[in-house]
Structures are given as C-alpha cells and as structure tokens.
C-alpha positions, 0 to 999 in steps of 0.5 A: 447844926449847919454845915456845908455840903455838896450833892453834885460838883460844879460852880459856888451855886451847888454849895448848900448852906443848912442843917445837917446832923452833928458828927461824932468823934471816933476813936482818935477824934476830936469834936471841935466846935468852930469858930473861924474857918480857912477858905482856899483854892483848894475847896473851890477844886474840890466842889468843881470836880477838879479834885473829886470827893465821893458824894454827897461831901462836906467842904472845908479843910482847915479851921480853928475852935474849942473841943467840945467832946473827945474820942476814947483814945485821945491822949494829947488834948483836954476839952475846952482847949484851943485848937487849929487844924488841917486837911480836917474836911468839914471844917464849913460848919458849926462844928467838925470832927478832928484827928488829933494827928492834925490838929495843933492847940493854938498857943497864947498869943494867937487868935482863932482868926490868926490860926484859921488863917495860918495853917494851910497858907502858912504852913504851905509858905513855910514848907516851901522856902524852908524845905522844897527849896531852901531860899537864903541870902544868895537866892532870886526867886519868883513868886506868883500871886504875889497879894494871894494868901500864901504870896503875901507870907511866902514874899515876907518869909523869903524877904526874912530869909535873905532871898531877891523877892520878886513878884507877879500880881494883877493891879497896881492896888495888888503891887502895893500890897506886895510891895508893902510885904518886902518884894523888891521887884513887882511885875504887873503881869496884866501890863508887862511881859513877866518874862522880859522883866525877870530878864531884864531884873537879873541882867539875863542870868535868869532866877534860882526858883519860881514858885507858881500857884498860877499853872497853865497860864504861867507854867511855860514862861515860868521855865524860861525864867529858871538859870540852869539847874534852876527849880519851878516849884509848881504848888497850884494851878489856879488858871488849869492844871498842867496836862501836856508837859514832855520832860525832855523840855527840862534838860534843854532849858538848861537841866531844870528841876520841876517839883509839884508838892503839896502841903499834906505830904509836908505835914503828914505826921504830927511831928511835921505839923507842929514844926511848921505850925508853931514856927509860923504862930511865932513868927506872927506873934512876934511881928516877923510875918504879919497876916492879911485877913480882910475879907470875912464872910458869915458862913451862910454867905459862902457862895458869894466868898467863892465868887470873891475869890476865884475873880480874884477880887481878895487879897490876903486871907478869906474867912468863914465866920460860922 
C-alpha cells in the first residue's frame, strides 16, 4: 500500500509518498481503508519538529473510510461500515489502522469527504463555543483566520449561537468568504490595525473572547481587545508559538482569563466524541453549517498541499485523496 512518512522532521520536502507495508489491527483496532483524508495545521507542526514524533513516522491524524478487518476485541463496529476518525496517525495512506475509542461511524447523509472534513476542524469549533467558552446571544467574540477551516465553522456556529462575530482575515477574496459565513464584522488585518478596529467595533468596551489560531503574531493585541474578565482562548499558533508570556500581564489587562486547549483533550473519550461529532454531522446535514472543501489533492501530491496551506493560499478544508 502507499503511505506517508517521514525520516527527518523539516520542510514539505521530507514527506516521502510510497510503498509501505500494510498495518494490522490489534486488539481494540480497526483497519479502515481510506477514502479521503483531513490535512491540518497540525501535521505540518508535526513533520517540521514543532510537535515531535519519534521516527521514522507515519503523518495524517483524521480521516474517513470502510473497515475492512476488525481487531479481536472490538464490540462497536461490523466490517463494511462507514467510518470518521480522529487523533488516528496514519491517516496519509491507503489504508490506516483505528482505535474504535476514536472513530465514530458516518451517519446517512454524510459523505466520506464531509465527515473528512469534519472531525477535527468541526469538532475543535464546536468544543469551542460550546464548552471552552460558551458563546450566547449577549456575546462579541474574535475569531482569527476567519476563512481558515475551523474560522469559517467556528464564524457559522457562533452566528447560530447569537454571538457579534467578528473576524480577521488577509484578502478581500477571504472577507467575502467570511462575510458570506455570518461575520458581522471582517478586519483586513493586512490593512487595518485589528486593535483600533475592535476599539472602534465595540465603542471601547472591548470583546468577551478572542479565539486565535494565530499565536505569536497576535497573541498581544489579542489581550488588549478582551474587556475585563474577558477570555483569549489561544487554540493554534500558525505564525509561532508563544514562548515568553509573565501572568502578571492578565491581572493588569483587567483580570483576563487565557486558555491553551486542544481538541483531544475535548474528545478523549468516545462518549465526547460522539457528542460533538454527531452534533456537527446534523448541523451539516440539515444545512445549519455548511462546509467549505475546495481544495482537493491526490495523495502522492501532498507536498504541494503542504506548501498551499502553510502560504495561506486555501480557505475552507483541504483534502487528500488517496
């Protein structure tokens, strides 16, 4: 089978694209053969070293398929099913191998490149405004990336919820996609000052949350945009992470809460997966979120998606098509 992997951590250019033996599942495994798979920011921090792997690796964390073999103590899935999964690595390849504690099965309605596309993006912008902070009719909220993969959900749900939704993105072409997605407010970071804007936006009483995906280059103003007691929910760090930071800053920027989640804690039981996973499914199927899947690349083209989406040259989600 072809698979993914990696000898050295770096730029796209250590990917390998080629043949590999076929895993096996064990006890509590599934063997899921793959039909589109999830690229995030996630797998470029993990091939460049930011978020190390021991080597040689296999890259891909999410996905969606048919299970094709069964480990000897699985008790929730037949073969043949459909399946989504999450924090699975390998998902890169023709075929992965699952614990059934993070695969969910893909319900009617629901196409594999849907549910590809849903289970980490999705499920980060529903734990988001539903648990980390509770967004609601009263709120004004931040998102940053806002035509990003989880911006354009996250912009959606929040509109859903109630919240003032207000975001950051690059280009005008981006500000209409996220305009089109329910944003009542879109700052051209590349030509405004997003600070002075959110000033001016809430007439000086400042934002309930900032939900940054952005890190280093954000992280700061993003601060100074919170009113007191106001929450930064810091859930990326695309531009670098954020290494220097004294906690003193919180309490004389008016008491602040700051927040770095990550979805796995959020699913890390199958129970929690389900939740937000089949919450999203009808949210999608019944037209109340709508994914953006615009960019798709055949898996032996996985460098080039790499380059896409770290230039930030893709809006929405980017598949891989093995």
């Amino acid at each position: 089978m072809k698979a993914v992997t990696i000898k050295e951590f770096g730029g796209p250019e250590v990917m390998h694209y080629g043949e590999v033996d076929k895993p096996r599942p064990h006890h509590q495994q599934l063997l899921v053969k793959i039909e589109a798979a999830g690229l995030n920011y996630i797998d470029t921090y993990q091939r460049s070293g930011l978020y190390p792997l021991e080597l040689p690796a296999k890259l891909g964390l999410e996905g969606a398929g048919v299970i094709v073999q069964l480990g000897l103590e699985i008790t929730r899935f037949d073969r043949g099913q459909r399946v989504a999964f999450a924090n699975a690595q390998g998902a890169y390849a023709d075929y992965a191998v699952v614990d059934q504690s993070s695969a969910i099965l893909i319900p009617e309605g629901i196409s594999f490149e849907q549910a590809a596309a849903s289970m980490l993006q999705g499920c980060t912008a529903h734990y988001l405004s539903r648990s980390t902070f509770v967004l609601n009719e009263d709120s004004y909220c931040l998102i940053h990336a806002g035509a990003g993969g989880v911006g354009l959900l996250l912009t959606q749900i929040a509109r859903n919820m109630g919240a003032h939704v207000i975001t950051t993105v690059s280009t005008r072409e981006k500000a209409e996609l996220s305009r089109a997605a329910g944003a009542h407010d879109v700052i051209l970071y590349t030509e405004q000052d997003f600070e002075k804007e959110i000033r001016r936006i809430t007439r000086g009483d400042g934002l309930d949350v900032v939900y940054d995906s952005v890190g280093l280059a954000t992280f700061e103003k993003s601060l100074n945009c919170l009113k007191p007691r106001g929450m930064l929910v810091l859930y990326g760090n695309s531009s670098g992470a954020v290494t220097q930071f004294n906690p003193a800053m919180l309490a004389a920027k008016g008491s602040l809460y700051l927040t770095r989640p990550k979805l796995f804690d959020y699913i890390a039981c199958a129970t929690d997966l389900e939740l937000r996973a089949n919450e999203f499914f009808r949210w999608v199927r019944d037209g109340e979120v709508k994914l953006r899947i615009e960019h798709k690349f055949p898996l032996s083209e996985v460098q080039d998606a790499h380059r896409a989406l770290e230039g930030r040259k893709t809006t929405g989600k980017v598949l891989l098509i093995p």
